[in-house]
VOLUM-224972 format. One line per 10 residues: number of its first residue (from 1); for each residue y, z, x of C-alpha. Coordinates in nm, 2 decimals. Layout:
NUM = Y/Z/X  ...;
% end
This chain:
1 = 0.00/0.00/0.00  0.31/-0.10/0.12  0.58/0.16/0.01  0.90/0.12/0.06  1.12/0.43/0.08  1.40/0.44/-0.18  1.77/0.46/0.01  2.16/0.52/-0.15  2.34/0.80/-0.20  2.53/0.95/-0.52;
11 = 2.86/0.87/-0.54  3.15/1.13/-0.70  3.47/0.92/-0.89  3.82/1.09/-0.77  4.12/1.06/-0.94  4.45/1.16/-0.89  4.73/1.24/-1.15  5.06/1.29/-1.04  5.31/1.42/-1.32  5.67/1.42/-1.21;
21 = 5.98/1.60/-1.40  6.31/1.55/-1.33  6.68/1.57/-1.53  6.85/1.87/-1.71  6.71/2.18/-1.87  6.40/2.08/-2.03  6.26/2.38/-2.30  5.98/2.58/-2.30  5.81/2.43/-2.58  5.89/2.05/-2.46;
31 = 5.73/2.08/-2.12  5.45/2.27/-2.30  5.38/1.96/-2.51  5.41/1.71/-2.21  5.14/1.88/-2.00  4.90/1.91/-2.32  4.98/1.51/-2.32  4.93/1.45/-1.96  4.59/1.67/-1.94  4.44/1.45/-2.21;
41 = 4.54/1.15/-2.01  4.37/1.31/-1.68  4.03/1.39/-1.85  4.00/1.06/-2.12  3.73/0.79/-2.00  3.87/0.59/-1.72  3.71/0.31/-1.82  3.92/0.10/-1.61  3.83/0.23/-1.30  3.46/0.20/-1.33;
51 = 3.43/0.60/-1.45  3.21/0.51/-1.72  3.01/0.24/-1.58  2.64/0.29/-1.50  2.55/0.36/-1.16  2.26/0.24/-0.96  2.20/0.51/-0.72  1.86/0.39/-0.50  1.57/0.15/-0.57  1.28/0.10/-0.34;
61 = 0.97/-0.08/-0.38  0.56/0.05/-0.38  0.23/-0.07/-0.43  0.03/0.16/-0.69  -0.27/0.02/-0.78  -0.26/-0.34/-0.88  0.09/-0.26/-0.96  0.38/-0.36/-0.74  0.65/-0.14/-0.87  1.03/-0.20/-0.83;
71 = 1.18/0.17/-0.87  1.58/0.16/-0.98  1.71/0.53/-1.01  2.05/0.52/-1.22  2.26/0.79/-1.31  2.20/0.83/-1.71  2.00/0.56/-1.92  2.07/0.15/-1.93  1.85/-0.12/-2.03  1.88/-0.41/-1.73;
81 = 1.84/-0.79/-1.85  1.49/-0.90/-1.68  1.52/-1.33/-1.65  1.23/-1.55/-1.46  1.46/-1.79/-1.21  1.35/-2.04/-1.04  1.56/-2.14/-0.65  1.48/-2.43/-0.40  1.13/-2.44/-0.55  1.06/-2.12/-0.51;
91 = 1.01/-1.82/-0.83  1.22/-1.53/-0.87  1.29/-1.25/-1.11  1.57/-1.14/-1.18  1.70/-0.78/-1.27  2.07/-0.73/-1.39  2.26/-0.44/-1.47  2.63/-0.58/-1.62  2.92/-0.34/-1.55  2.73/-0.11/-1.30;
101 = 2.89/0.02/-1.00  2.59/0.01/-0.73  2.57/0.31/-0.47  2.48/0.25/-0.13  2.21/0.02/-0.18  2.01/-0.17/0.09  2.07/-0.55/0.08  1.73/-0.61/0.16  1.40/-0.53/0.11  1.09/-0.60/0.26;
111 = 0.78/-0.73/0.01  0.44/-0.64/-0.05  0.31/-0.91/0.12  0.12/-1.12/-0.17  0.35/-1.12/-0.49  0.71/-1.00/-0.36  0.83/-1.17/-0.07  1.14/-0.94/-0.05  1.39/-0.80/-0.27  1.76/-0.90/-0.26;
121 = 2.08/-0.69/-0.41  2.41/-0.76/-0.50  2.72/-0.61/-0.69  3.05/-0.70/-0.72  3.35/-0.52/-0.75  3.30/-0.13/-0.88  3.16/-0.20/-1.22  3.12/-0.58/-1.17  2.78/-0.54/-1.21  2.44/-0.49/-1.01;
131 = 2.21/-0.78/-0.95  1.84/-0.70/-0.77  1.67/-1.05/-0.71  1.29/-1.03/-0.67  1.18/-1.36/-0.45  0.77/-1.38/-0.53  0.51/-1.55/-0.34  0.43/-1.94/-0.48  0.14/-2.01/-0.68  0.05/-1.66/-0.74;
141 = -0.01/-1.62/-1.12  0.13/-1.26/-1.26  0.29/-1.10/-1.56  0.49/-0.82/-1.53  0.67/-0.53/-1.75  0.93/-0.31/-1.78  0.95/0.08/-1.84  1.23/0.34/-1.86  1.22/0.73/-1.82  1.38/1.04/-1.77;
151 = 1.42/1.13/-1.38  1.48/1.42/-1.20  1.85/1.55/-1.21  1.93/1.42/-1.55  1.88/1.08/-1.38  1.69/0.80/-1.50  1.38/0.55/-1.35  1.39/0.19/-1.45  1.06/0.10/-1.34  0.96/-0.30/-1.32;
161 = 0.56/-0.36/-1.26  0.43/-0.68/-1.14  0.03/-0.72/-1.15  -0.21/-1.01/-1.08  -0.30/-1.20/-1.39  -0.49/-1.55/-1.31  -0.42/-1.65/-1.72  -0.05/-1.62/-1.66  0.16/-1.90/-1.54  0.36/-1.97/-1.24;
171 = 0.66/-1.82/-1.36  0.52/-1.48/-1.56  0.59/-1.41/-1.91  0.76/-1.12/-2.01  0.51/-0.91/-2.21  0.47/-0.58/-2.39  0.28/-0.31/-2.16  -0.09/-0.33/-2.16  -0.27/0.00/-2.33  -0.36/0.13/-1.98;
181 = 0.06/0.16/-1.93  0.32/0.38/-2.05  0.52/0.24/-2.36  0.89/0.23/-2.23  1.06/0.58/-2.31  1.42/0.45/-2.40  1.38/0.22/-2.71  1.53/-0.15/-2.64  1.77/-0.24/-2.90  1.65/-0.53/-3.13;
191 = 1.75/-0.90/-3.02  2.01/-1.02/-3.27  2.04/-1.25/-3.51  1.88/-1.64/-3.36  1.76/-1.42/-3.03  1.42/-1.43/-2.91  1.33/-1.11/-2.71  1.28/-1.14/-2.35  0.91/-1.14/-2.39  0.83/-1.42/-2.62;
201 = 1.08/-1.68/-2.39  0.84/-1.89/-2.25  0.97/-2.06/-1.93  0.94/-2.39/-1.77  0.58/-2.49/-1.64  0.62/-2.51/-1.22  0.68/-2.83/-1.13  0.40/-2.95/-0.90  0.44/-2.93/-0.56  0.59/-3.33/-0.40;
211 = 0.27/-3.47/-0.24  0.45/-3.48/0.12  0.46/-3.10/0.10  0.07/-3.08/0.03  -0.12/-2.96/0.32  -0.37/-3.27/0.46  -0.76/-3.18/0.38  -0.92/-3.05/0.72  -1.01/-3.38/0.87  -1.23/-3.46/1.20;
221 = -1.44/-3.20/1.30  -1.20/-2.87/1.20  -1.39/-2.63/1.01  -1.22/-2.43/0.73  -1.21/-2.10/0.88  -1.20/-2.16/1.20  -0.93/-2.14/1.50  -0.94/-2.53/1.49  -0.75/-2.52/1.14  -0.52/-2.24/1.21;
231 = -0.42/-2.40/1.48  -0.36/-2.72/1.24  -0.19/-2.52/1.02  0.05/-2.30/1.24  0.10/-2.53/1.54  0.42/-2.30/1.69  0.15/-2.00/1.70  -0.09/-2.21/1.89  -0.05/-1.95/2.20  -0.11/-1.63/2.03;
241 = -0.42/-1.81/1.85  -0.55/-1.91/2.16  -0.52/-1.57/2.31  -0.70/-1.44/2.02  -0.96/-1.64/2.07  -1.02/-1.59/2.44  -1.03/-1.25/2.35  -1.33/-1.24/2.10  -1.17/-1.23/1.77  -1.33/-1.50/1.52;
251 = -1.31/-1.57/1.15  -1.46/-1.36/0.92  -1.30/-1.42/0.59  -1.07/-1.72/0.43  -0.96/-1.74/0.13  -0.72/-2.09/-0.01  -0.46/-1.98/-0.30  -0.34/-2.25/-0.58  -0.44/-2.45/-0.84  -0.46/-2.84/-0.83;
261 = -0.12/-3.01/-0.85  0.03/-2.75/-0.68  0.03/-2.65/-0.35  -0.20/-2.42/-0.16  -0.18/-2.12/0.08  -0.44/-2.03/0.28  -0.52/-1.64/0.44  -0.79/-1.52/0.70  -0.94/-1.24/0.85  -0.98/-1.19/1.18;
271 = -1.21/-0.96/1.37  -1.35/-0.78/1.71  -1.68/-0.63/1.77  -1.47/-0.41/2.08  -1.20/-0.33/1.81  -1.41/-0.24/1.48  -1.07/-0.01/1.37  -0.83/-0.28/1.40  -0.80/-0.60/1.24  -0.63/-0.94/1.25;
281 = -0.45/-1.07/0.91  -0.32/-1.42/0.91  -0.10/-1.60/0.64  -0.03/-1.95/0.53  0.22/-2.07/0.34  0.31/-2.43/0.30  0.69/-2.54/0.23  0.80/-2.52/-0.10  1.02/-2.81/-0.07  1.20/-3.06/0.14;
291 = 1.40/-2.85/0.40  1.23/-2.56/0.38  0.96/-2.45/0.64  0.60/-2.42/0.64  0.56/-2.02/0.69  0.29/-1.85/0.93  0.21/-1.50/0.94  -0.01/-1.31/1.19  -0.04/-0.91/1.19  -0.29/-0.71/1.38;
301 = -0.30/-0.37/1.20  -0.54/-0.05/1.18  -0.68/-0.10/0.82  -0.97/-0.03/0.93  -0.93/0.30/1.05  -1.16/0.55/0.88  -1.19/0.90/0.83  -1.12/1.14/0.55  -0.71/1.04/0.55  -0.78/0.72/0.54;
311 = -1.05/0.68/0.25  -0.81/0.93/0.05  -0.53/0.77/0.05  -0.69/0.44/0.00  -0.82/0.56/-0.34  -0.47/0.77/-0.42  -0.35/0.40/-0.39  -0.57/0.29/-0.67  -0.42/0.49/-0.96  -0.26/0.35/-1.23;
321 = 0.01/0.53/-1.47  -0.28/0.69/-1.67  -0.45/0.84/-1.36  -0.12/0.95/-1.18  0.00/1.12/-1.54  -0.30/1.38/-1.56  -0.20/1.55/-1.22  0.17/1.47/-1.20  0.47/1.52/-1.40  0.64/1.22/-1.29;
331 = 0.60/0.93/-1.03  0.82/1.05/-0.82  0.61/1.41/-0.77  0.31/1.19/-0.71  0.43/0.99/-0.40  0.62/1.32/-0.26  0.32/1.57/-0.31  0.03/1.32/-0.28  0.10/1.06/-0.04  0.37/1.13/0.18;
341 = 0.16/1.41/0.36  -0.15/1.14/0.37  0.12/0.88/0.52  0.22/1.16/0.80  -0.14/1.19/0.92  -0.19/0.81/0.91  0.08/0.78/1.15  -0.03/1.01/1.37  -0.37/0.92/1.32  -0.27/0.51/1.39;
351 = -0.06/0.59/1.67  -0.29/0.77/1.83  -0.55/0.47/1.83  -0.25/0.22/1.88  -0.21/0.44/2.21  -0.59/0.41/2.30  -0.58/0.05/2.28  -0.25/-0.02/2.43  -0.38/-0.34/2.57  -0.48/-0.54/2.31;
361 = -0.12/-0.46/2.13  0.02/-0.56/2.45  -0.15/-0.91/2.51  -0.09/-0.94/2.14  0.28/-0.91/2.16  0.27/-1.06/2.51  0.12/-1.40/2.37  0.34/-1.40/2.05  0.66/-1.43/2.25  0.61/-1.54/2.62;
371 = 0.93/-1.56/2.64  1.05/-1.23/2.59  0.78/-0.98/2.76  1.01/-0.67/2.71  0.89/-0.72/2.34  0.55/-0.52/2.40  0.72/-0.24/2.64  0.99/-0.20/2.33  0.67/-0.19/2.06  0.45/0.06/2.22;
381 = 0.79/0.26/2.31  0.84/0.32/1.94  0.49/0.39/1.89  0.51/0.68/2.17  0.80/0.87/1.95  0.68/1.15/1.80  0.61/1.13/1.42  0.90/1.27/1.19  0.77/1.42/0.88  1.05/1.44/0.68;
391 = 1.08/1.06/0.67  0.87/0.84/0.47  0.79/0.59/0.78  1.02/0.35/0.98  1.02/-0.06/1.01  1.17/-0.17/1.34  1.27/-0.52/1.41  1.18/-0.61/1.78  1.26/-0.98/1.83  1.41/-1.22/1.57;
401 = 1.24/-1.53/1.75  0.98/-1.52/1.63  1.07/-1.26/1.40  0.84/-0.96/1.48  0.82/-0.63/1.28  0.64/-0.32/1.40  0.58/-0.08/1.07  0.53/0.28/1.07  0.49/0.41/0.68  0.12/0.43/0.67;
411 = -0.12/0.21/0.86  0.04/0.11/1.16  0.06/-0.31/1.21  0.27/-0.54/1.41  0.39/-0.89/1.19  0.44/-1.20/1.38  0.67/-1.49/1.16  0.60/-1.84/1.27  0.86/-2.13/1.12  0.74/-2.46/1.14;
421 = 0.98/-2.76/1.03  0.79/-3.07/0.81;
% end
């Protein structure tokens, strides 16, 4: 599960009055009546000045389950507009709050790696409104729903749940929750007159994929599965593949993604019979359109670390609303009590056995960016600093070419992007 920690801050609204008096003798009962007047200037809505708008205060994103979870903590209760978009080829949702003043919000977000790529915000002035722009994975079919409830502080969660659904289309529909999910605790006012709710807008089919931006069917003698079509597929990774393969990783699992007339992505599995605890994950995702890159992602992680940590929070991760609701009051209790002190032992359980085998994260990194060798010195420098339990876990960006991540929330991994023009 790939949980991202929630960041922002409240903010307080100041306002200053100033009430000035000047001429002759003014009477008792006269200045009397101009401060009653003044006061109930001072403490009326200040509509104007954003006072009353909604605030979004933090949002974070988390894996529960099936569920991918978008998490949107607002100061008292608002319904967002939820819309399906669709930009340069590629889907989106879209989650709008008009009028809300936005906290200090991140302006990014990273994904959960197969149906949220990353999660964009943006506000405009105070109370210009709060857009959060989901941009999904092609050609993964989902639905999704939405759900608002009472939060700690007199706060409120808007919570937005995304789940796998191989009936749904490209572009999910907008659908009431399933039985197995919470009914949304603040009621959503009736669509007016000639309106359609959200849910029963049906949008656009995806339009198929132009035949350039199909990947060619293995030809000669590549083998799907095999190094000979990764390398076909990700050409700019070509050295870190070839390391790999020098060093006794090989194929164990692929899997292709899409539907005909559309595109397809491909994913493998890579493994080590010196390394049983770690694990190499690679991505394929073709171009979504002309001008846009072919995308290549390879991250060796510790997924396959076990042990009593491990095994327990890899079931914790398989609750769903029902499950969590038994032991918990709220969502928020579960990922504070249950798995943030499962996450602190992961790292400290991953680092360790990151530290033991230094070298194959080194050659790793070394082969991913030749260029830059400092890049595995800087990684396993991070991974040396002692583990901070008060925080949820860190990201750290090490190199932007390629663009290389080392994460640090649960299971330690370090994610390779490879960019490959048409």
């Amino acid at each position: 599960m790939l949980v991202r920690p929630l960041s922002g801050s409240q903010q307080e609204d100041k306002a200053i009055f100033n009430f000035a008096a000047s001429g002759a003798k003014i009477k008792a009962w006269s200045l009397l009546g101009i401060f009653v007047l003044a006061l109930g200037v001072f403490l009326s809505p200040r509509t104007g000045w954003g006072a009353g708008a909604v605030e979004v205060r933090r949002l974070g994103l988390s894996k529960v389950g099936e569920n991918t979870l978008l998490t949107v903590v607002l100061d008292r209760p608002a319904e967002p507009r939820v819309t399906t978009a669709k930009t340069l080829g590629k889907p989106q949702l879209v989650v709008e709050f008009p009028q809300a003043r936005a906290g200090r919000l991140p302006t990014r977000l990273e994904g959960d790696d197969f149906l949220v790529e990353q999660v964009q915000t943006q506000s405009a002035a105070p109370g210009g409104g709060v857009r959060i722009t989901l941009d999904l994975f092609p050609d993964q079919p989902f639905a999704f729903w939405r759900q608002s409830r009472p939060g700690a502080g007199g706060q409120t969660l808007f919570i937005l749940g995304l789940k796998p659904d191989a009936s749904a289309s490209s572009l999910a529909q907008m659908r009431p929750p399933l039985s197995s999910e919470p009914a949304p605790s603040v009621p959503v006012s009736p669509p007016g007159p000639g309106l359609k709710p959200e849910w029963d807008s049906t949008p656009p089919p995806a339009e198929p994929a132009p035949e350039e931006n199909r990947p060619a069917p293995p030809a000669g003698n590549v083998v799907p599965g095999s190094f000979s079509e990764l390398q076909r597929l990700m050409p700019k990774a070509g050295p870190l593949l070839q390391s790999l393969e020098r060093d006794g990783w090989t194929v164990g699992e692929s899997h292709t993604y899409g539907r005909p007339g559309q595109r397809f992505s491909r994913d493998f599995v890579l493994g080590n019979r010196k390394f049983p605890e770690l694990a190499v994950k690679i991505a394929y995702l073709p171009a979504s359109g002309p001008g846009t890159p072919n995308i290549g992602i390879v991250s060796l992680c510790t997924d396959n670390i076990g042990g009593e940590t491990a095994t327990k929070y890899q079931n914790l991760r398989q609750w769903n609303f029902s499950r969590i609701k038994k032991d918990f009051e709220d969502i928020g209790d579960f990922f504070e009590d249950a798995l943030k002190p499962l996450r602190v032992k992961l790292r400290e359980e991953t680092k360790a056995l990151t530290i033991r085998d230094a070298a194959v994260f080194q050659n790793f990194l070394k082969a991913a960016c030749p260029g830059n060798p400092q890049v595995a010195d800087k990684v396993m420098s991070h991974v040396r600093e002692k583990v901070n339990p008060r925080f949820e876990g860190v990201q750290y960006t090490v190199s932007e070419t390629p663009l290389i991540i080392l994460n640090q929330v649960d299971f330690l991994y370090v994610k390779v992007y490879f960019l490959d023009s048409q």
